[in-house]
ModelCIF file with pLDDT and N, C-alpha, C, O atoms, coordinates in Angstrom:
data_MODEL
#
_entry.id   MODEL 
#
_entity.id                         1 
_entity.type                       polymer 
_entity.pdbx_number_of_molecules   1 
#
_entity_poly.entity_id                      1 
_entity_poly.type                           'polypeptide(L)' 
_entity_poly.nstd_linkage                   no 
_entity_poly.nstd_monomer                   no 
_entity_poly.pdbx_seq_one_letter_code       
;(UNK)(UNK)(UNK)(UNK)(UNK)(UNK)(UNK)(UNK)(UNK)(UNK)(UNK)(UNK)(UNK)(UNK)(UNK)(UNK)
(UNK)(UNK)(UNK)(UNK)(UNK)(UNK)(UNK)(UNK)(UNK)(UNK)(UNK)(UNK)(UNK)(UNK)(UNK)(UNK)
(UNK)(UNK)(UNK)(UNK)(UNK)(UNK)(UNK)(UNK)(UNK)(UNK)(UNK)(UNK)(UNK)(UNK)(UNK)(UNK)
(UNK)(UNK)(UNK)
;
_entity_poly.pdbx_seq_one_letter_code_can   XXXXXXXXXXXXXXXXXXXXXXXXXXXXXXXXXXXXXXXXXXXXXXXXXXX 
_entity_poly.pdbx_strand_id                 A 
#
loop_
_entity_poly_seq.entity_id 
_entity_poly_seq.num 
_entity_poly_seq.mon_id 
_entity_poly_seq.hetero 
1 1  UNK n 
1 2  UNK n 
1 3  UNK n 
1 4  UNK n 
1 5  UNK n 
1 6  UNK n 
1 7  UNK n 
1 8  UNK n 
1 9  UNK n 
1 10 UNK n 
1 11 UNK n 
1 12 UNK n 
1 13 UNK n 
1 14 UNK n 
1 15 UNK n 
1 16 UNK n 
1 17 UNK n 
1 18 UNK n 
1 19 UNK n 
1 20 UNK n 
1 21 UNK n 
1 22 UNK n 
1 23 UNK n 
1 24 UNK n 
1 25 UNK n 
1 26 UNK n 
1 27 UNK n 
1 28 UNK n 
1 29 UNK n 
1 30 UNK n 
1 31 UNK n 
1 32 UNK n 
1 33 UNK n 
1 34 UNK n 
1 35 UNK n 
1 36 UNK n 
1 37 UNK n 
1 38 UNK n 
1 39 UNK n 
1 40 UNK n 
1 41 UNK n 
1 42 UNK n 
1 43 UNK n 
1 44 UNK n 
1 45 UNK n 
1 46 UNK n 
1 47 UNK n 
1 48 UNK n 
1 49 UNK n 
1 50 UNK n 
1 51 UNK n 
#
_struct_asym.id          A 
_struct_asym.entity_id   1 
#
loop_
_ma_qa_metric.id 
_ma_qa_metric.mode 
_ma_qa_metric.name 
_ma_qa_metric.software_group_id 
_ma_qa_metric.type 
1 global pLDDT . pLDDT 
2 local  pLDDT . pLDDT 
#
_ma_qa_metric_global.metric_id      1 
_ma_qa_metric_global.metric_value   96.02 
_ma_qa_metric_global.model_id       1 
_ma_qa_metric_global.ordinal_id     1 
#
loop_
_ma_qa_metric_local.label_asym_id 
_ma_qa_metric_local.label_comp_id 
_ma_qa_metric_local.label_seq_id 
_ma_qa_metric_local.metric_id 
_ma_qa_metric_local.metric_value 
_ma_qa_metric_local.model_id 
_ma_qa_metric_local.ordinal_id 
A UNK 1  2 87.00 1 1  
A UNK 2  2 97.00 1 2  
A UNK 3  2 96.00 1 3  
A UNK 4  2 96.00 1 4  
A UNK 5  2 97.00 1 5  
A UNK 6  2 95.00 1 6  
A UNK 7  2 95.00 1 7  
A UNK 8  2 96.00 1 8  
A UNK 9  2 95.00 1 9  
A UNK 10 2 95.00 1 10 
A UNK 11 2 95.00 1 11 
A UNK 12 2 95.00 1 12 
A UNK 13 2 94.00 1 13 
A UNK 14 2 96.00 1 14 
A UNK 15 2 97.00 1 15 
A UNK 16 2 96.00 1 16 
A UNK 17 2 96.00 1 17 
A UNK 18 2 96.00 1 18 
A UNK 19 2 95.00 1 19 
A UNK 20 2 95.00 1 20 
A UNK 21 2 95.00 1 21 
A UNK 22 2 96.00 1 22 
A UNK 23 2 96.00 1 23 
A UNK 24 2 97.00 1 24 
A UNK 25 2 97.00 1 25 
A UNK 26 2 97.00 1 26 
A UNK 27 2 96.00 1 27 
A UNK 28 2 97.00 1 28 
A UNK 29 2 97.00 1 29 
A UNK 30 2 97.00 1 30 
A UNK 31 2 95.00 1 31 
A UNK 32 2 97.00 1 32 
A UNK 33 2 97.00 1 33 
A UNK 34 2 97.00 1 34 
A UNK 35 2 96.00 1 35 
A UNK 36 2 98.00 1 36 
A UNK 37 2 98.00 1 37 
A UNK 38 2 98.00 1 38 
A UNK 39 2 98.00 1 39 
A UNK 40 2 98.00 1 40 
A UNK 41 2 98.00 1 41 
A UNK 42 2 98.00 1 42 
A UNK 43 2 97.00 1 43 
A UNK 44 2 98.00 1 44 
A UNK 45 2 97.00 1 45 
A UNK 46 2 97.00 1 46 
A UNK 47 2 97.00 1 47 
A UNK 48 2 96.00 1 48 
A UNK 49 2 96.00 1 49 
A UNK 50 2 95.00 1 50 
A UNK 51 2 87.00 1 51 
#
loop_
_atom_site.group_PDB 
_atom_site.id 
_atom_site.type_symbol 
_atom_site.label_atom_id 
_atom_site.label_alt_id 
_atom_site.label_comp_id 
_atom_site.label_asym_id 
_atom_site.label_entity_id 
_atom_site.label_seq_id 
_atom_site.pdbx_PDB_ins_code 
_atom_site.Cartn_x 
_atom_site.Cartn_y 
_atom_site.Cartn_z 
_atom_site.occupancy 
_atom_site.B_iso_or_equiv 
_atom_site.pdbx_formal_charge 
_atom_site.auth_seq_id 
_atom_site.auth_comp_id 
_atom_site.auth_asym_id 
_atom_site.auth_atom_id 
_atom_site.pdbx_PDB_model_num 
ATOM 1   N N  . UNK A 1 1  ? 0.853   -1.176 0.000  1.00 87.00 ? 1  UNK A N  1 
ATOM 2   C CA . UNK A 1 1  ? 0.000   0.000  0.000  1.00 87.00 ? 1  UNK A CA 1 
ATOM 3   C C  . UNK A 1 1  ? 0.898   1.238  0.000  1.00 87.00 ? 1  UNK A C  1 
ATOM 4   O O  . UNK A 1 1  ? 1.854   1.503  0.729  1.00 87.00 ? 1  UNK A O  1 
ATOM 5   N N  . UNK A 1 2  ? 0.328   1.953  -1.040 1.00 97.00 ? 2  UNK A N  1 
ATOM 6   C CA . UNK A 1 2  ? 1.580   3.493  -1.170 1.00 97.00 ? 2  UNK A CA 1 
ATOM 7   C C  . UNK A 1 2  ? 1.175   4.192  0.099  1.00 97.00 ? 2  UNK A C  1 
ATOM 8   O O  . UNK A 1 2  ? 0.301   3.591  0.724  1.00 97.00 ? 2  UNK A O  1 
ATOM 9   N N  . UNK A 1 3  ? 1.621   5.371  0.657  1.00 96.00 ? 3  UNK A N  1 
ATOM 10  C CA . UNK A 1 3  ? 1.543   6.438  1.506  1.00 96.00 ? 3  UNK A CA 1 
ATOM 11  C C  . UNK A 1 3  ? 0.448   6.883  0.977  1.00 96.00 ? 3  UNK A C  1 
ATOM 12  O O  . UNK A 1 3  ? -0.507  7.119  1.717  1.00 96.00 ? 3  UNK A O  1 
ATOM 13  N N  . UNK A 1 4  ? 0.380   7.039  -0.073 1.00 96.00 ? 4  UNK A N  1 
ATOM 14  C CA . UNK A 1 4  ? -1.590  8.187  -0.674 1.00 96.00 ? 4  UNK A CA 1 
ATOM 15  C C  . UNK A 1 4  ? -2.402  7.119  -0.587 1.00 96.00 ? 4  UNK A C  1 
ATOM 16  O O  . UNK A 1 4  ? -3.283  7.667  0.077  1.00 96.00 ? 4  UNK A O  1 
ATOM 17  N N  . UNK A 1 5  ? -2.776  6.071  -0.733 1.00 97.00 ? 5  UNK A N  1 
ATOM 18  C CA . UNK A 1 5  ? -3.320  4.756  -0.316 1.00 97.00 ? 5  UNK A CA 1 
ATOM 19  C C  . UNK A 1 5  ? -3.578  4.690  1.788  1.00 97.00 ? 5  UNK A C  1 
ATOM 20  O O  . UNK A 1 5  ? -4.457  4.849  2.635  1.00 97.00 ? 5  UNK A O  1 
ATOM 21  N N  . UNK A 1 6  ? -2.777  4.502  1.721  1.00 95.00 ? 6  UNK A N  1 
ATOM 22  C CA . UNK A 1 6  ? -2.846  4.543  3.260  1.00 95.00 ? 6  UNK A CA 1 
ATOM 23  C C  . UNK A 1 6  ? -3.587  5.760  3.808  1.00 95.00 ? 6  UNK A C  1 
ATOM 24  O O  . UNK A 1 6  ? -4.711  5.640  4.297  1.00 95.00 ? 6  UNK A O  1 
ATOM 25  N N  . UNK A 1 7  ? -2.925  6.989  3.720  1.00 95.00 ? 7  UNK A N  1 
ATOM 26  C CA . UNK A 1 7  ? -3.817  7.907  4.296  1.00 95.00 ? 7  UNK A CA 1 
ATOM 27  C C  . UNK A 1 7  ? -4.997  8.465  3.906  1.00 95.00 ? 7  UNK A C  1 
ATOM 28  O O  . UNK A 1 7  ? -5.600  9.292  4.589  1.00 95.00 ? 7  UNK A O  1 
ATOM 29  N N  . UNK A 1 8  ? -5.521  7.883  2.383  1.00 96.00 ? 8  UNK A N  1 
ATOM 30  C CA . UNK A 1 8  ? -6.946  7.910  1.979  1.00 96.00 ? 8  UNK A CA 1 
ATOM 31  C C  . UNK A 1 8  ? -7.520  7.128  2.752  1.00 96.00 ? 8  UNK A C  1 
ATOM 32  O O  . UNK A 1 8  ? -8.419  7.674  3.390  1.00 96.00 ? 8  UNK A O  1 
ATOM 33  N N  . UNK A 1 9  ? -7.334  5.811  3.010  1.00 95.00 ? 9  UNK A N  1 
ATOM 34  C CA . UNK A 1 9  ? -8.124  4.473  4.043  1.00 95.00 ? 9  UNK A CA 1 
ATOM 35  C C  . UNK A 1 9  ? -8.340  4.962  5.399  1.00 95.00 ? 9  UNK A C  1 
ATOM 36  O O  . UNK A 1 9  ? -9.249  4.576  6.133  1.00 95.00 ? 9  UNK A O  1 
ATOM 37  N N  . UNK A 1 10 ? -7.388  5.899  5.714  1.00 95.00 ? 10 UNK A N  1 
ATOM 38  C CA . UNK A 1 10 ? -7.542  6.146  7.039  1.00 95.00 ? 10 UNK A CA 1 
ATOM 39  C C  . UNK A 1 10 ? -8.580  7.532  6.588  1.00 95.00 ? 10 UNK A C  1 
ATOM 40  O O  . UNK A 1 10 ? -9.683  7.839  7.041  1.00 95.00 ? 10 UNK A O  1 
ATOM 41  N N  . UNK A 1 11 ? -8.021  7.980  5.876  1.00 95.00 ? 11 UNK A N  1 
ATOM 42  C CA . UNK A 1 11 ? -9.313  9.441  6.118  1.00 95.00 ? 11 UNK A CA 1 
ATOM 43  C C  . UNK A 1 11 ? -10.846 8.795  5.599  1.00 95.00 ? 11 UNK A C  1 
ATOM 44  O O  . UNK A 1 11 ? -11.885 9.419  5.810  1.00 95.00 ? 11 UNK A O  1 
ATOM 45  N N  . UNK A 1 12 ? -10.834 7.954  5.154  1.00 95.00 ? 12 UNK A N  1 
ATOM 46  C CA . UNK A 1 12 ? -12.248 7.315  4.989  1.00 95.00 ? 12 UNK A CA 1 
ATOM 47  C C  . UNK A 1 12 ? -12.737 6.470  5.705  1.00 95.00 ? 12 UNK A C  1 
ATOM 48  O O  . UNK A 1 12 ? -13.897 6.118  5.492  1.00 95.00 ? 12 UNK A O  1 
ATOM 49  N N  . UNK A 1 13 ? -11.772 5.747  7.059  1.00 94.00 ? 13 UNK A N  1 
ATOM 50  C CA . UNK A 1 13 ? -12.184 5.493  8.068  1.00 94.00 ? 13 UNK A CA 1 
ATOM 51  C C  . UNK A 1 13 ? -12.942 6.177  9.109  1.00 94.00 ? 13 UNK A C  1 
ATOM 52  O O  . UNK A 1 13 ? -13.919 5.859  9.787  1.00 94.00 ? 13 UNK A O  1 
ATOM 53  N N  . UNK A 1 14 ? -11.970 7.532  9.011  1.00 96.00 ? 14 UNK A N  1 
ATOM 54  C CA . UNK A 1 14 ? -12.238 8.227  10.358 1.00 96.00 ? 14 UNK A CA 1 
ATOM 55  C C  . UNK A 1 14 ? -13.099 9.155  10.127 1.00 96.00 ? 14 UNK A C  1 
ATOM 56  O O  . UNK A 1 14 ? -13.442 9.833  11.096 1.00 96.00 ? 14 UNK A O  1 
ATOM 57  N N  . UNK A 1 15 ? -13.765 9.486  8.623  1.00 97.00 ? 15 UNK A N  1 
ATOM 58  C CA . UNK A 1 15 ? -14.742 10.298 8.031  1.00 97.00 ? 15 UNK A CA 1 
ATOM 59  C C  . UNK A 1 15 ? -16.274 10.235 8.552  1.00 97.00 ? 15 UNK A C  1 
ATOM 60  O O  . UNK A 1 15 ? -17.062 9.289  8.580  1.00 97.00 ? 15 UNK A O  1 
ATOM 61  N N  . UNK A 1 16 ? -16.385 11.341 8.881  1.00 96.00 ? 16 UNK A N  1 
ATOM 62  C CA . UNK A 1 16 ? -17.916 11.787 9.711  1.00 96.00 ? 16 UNK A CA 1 
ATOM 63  C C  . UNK A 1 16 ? -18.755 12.862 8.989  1.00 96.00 ? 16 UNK A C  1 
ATOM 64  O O  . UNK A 1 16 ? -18.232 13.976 8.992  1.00 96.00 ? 16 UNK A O  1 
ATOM 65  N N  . UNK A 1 17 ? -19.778 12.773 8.460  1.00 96.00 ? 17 UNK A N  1 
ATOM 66  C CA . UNK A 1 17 ? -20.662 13.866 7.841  1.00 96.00 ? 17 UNK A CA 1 
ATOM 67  C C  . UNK A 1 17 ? -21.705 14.162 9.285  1.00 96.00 ? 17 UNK A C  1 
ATOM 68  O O  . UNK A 1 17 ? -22.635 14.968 9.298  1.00 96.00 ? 17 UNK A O  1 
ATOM 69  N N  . UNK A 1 18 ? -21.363 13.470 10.211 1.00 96.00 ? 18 UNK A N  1 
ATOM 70  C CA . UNK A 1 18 ? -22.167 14.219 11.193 1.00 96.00 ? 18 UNK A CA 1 
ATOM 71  C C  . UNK A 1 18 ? -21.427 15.603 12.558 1.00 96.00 ? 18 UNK A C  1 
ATOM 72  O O  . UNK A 1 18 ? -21.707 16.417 13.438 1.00 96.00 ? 18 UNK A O  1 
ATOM 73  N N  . UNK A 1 19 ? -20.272 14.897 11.698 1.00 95.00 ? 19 UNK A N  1 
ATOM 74  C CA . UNK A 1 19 ? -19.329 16.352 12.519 1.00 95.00 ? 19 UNK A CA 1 
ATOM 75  C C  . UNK A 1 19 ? -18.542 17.603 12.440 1.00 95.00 ? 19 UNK A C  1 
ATOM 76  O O  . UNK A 1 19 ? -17.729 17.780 11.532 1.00 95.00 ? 19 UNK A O  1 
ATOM 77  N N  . UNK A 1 20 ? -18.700 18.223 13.102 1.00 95.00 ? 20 UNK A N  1 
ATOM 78  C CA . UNK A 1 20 ? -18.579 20.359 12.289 1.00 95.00 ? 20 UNK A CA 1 
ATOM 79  C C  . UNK A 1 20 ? -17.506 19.940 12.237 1.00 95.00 ? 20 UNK A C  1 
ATOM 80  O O  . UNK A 1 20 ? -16.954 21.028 12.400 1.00 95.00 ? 20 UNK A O  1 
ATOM 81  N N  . UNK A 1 21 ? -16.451 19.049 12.116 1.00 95.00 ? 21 UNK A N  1 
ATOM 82  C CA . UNK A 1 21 ? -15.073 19.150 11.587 1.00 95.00 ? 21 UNK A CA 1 
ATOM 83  C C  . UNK A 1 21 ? -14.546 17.657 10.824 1.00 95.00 ? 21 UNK A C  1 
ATOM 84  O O  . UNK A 1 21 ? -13.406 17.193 10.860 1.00 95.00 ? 21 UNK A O  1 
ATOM 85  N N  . UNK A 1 22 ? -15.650 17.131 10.196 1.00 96.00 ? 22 UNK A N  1 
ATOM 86  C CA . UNK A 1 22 ? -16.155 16.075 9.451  1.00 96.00 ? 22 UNK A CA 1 
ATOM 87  C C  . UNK A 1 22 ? -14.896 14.919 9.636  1.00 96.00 ? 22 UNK A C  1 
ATOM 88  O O  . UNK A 1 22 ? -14.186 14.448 8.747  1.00 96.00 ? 22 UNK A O  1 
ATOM 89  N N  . UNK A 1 23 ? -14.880 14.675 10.892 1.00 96.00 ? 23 UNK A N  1 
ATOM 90  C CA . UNK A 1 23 ? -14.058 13.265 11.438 1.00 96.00 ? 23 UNK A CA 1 
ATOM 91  C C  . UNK A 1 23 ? -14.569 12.869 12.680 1.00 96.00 ? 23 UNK A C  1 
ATOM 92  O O  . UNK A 1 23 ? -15.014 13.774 13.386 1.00 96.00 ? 23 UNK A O  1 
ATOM 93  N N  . UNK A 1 24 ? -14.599 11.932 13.030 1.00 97.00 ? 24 UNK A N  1 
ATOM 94  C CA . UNK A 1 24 ? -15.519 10.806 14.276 1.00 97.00 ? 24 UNK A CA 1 
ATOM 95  C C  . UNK A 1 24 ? -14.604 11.030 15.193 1.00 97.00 ? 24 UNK A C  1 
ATOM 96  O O  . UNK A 1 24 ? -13.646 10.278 15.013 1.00 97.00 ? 24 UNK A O  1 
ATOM 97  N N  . UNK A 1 25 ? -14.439 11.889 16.301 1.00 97.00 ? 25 UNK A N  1 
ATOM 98  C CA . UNK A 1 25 ? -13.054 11.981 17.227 1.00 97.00 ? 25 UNK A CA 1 
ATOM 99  C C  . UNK A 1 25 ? -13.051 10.723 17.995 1.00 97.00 ? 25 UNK A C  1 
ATOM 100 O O  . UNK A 1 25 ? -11.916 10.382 18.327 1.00 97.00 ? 25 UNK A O  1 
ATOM 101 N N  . UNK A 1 26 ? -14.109 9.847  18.416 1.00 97.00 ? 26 UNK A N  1 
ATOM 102 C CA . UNK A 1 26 ? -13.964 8.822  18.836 1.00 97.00 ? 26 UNK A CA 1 
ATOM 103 C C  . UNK A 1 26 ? -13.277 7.581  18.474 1.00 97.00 ? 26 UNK A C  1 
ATOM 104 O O  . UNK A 1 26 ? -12.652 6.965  19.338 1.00 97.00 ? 26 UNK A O  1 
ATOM 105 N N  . UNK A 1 27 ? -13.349 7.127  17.158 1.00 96.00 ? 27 UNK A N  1 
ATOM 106 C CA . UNK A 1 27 ? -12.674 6.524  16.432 1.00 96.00 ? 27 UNK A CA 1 
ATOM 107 C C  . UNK A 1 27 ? -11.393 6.979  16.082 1.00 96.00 ? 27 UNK A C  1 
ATOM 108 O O  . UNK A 1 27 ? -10.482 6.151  16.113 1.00 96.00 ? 27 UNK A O  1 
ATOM 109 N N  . UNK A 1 28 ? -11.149 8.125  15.757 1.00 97.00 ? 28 UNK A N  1 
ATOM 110 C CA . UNK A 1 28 ? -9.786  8.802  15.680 1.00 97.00 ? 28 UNK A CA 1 
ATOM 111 C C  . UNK A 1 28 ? -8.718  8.549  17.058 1.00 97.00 ? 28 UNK A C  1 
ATOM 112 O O  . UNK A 1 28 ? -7.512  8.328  16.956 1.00 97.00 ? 28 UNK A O  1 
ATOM 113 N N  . UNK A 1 29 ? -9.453  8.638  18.281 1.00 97.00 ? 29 UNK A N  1 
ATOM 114 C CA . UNK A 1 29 ? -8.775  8.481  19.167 1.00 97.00 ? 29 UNK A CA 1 
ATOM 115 C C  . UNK A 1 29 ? -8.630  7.148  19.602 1.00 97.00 ? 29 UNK A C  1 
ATOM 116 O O  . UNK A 1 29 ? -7.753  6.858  20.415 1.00 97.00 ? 29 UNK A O  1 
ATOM 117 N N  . UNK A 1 30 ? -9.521  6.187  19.072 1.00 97.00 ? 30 UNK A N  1 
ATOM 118 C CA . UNK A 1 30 ? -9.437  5.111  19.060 1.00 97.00 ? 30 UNK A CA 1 
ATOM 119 C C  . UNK A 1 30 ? -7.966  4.425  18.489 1.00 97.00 ? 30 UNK A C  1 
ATOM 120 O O  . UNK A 1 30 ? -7.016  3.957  19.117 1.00 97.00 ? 30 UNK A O  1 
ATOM 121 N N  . UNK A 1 31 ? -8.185  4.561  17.163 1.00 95.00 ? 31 UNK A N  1 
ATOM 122 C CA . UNK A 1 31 ? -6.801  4.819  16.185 1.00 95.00 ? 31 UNK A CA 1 
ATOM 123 C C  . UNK A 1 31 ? -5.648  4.797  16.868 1.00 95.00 ? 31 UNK A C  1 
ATOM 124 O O  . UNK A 1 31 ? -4.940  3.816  17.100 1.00 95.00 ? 31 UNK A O  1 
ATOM 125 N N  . UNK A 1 32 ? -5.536  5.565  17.083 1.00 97.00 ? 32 UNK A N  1 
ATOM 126 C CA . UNK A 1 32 ? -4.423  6.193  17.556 1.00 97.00 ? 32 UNK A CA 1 
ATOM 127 C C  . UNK A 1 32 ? -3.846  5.532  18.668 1.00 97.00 ? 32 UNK A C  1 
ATOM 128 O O  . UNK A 1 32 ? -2.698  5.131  18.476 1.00 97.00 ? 32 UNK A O  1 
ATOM 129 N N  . UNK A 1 33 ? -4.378  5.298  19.859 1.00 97.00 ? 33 UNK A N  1 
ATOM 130 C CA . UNK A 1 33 ? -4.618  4.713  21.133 1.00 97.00 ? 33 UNK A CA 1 
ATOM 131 C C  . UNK A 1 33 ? -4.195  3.126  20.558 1.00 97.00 ? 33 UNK A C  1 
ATOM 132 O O  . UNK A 1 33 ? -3.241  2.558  21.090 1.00 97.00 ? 33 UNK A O  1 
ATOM 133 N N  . UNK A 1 34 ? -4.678  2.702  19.856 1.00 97.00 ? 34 UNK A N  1 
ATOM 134 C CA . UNK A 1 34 ? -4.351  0.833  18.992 1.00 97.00 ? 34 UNK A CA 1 
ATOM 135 C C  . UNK A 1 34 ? -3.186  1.059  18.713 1.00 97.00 ? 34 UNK A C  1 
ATOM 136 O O  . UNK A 1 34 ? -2.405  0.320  19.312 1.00 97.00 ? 34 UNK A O  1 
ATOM 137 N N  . UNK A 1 35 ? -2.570  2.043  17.803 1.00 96.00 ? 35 UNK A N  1 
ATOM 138 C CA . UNK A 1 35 ? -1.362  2.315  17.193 1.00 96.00 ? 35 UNK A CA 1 
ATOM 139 C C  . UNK A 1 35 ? -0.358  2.501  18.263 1.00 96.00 ? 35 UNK A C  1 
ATOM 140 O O  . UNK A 1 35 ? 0.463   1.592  18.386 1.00 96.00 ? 35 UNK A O  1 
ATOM 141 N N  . UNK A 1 36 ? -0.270  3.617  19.138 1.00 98.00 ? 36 UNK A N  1 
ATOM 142 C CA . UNK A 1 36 ? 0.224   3.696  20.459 1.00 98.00 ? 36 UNK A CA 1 
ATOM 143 C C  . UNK A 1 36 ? 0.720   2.720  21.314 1.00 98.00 ? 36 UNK A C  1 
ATOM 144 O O  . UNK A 1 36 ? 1.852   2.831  21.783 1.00 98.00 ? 36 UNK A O  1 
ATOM 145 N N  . UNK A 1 37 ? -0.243  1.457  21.656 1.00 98.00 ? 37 UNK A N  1 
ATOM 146 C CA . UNK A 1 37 ? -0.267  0.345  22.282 1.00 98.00 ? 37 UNK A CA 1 
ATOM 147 C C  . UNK A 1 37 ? 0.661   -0.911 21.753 1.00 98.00 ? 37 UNK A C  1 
ATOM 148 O O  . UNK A 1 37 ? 1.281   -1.754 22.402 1.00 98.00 ? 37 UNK A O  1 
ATOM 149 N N  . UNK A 1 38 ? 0.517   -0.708 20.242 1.00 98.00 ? 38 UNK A N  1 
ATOM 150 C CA . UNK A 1 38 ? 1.537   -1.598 19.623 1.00 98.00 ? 38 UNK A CA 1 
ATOM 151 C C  . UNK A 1 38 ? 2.657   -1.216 18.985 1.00 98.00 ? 38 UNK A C  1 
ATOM 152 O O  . UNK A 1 38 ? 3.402   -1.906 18.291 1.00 98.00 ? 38 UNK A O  1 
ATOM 153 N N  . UNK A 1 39 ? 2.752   0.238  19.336 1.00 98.00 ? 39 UNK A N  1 
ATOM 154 C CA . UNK A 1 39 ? 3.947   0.466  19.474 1.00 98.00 ? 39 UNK A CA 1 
ATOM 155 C C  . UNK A 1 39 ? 4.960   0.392  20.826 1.00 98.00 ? 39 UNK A C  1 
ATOM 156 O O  . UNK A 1 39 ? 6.144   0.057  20.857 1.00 98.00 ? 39 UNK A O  1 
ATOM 157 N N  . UNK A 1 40 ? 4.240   0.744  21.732 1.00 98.00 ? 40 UNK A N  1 
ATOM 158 C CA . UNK A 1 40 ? 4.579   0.338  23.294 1.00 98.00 ? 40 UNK A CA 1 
ATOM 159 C C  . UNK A 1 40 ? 4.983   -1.155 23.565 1.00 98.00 ? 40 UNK A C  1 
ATOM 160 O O  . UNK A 1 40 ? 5.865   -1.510 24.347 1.00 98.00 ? 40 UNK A O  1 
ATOM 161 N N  . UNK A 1 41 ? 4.031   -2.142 22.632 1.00 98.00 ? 41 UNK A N  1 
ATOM 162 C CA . UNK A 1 41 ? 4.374   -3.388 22.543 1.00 98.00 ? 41 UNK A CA 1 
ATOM 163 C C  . UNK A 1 41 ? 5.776   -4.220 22.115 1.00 98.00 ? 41 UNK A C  1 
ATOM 164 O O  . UNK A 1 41 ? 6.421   -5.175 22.547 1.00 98.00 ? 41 UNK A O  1 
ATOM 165 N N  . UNK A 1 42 ? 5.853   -3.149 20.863 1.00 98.00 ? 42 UNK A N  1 
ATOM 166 C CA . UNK A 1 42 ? 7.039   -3.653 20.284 1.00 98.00 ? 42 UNK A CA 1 
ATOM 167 C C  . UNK A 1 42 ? 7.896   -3.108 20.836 1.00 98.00 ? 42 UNK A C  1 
ATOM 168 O O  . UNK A 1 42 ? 8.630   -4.002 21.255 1.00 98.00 ? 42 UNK A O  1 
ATOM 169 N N  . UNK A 1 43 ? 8.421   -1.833 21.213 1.00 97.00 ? 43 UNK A N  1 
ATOM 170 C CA . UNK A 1 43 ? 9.126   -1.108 22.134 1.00 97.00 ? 43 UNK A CA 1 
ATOM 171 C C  . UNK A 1 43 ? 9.831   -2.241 23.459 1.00 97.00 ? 43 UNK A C  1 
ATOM 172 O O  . UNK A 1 43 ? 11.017  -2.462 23.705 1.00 97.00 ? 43 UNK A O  1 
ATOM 173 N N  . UNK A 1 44 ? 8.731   -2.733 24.050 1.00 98.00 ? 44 UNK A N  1 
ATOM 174 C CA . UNK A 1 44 ? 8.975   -3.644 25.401 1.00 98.00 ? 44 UNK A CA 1 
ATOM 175 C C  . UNK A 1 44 ? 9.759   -5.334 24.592 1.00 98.00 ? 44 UNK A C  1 
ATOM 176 O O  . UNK A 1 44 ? 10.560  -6.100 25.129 1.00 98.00 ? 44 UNK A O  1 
ATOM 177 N N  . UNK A 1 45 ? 9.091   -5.440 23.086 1.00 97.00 ? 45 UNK A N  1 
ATOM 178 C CA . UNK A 1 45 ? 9.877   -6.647 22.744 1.00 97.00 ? 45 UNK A CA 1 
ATOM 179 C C  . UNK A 1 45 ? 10.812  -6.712 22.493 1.00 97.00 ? 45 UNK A C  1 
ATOM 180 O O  . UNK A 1 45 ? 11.571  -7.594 22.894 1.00 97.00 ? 45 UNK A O  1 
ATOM 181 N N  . UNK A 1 46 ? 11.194  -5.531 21.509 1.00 97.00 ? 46 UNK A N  1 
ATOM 182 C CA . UNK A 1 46 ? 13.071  -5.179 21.667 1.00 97.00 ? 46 UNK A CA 1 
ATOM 183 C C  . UNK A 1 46 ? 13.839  -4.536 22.370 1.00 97.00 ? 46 UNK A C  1 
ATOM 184 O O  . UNK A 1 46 ? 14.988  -4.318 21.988 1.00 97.00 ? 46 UNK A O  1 
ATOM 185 N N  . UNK A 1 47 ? 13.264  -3.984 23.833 1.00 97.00 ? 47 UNK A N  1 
ATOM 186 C CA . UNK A 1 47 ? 13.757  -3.748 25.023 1.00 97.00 ? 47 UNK A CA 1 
ATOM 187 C C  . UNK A 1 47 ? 14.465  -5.393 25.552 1.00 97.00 ? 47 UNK A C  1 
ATOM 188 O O  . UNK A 1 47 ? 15.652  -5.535 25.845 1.00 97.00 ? 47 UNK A O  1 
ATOM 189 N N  . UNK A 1 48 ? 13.479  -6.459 25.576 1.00 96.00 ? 48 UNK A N  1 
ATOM 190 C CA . UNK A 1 48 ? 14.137  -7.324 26.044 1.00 96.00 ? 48 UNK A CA 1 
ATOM 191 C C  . UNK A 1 48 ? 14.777  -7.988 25.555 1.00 96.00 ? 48 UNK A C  1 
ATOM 192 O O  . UNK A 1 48 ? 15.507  -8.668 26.277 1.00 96.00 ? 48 UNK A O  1 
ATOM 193 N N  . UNK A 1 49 ? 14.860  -8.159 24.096 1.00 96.00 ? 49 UNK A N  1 
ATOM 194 C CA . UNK A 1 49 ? 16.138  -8.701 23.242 1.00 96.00 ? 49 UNK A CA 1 
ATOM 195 C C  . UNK A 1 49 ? 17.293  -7.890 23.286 1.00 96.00 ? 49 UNK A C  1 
ATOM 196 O O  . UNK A 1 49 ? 18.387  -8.436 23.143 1.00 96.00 ? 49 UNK A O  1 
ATOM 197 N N  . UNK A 1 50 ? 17.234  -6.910 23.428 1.00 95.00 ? 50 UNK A N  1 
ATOM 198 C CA . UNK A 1 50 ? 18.837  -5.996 24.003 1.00 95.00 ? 50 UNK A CA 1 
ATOM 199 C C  . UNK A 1 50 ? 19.347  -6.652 25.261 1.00 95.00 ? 50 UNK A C  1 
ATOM 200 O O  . UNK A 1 50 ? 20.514  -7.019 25.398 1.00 95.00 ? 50 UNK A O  1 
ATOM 201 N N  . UNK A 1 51 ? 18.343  -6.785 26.225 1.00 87.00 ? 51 UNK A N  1 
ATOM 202 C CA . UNK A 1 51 ? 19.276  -7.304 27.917 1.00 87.00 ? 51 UNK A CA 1 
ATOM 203 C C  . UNK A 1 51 ? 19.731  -8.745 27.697 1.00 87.00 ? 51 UNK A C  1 
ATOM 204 O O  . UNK A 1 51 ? 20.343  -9.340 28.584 1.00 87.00 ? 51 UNK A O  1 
#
């Protein structure tokens, strides 16, 4: 998937016609929060392959 691919999927994920700034902040923060977590994840897995 190219970079303009990717961030079309995501802006048509997170796309809201019911909101004055036409994105679902719930889901957005959702997003983000998943992404966050598995990055924290992987972070802690090659933390412990270094020791």
């Amino acid at each position: 998937m190219t970079e303009k691919e990717q961030f079309e999927a995501i802006a048509k994920e997170i796309h809201s016609d019911t909101s004055p700034v036409g994105i679902d902040a719930k889901k957005t923060h959702i997003l983000i929060l998943q992404k966050l977590m598995a990055i924290e994840e992987r972070l802690v897995r090659l933390e412990k392959k270094m020791k």
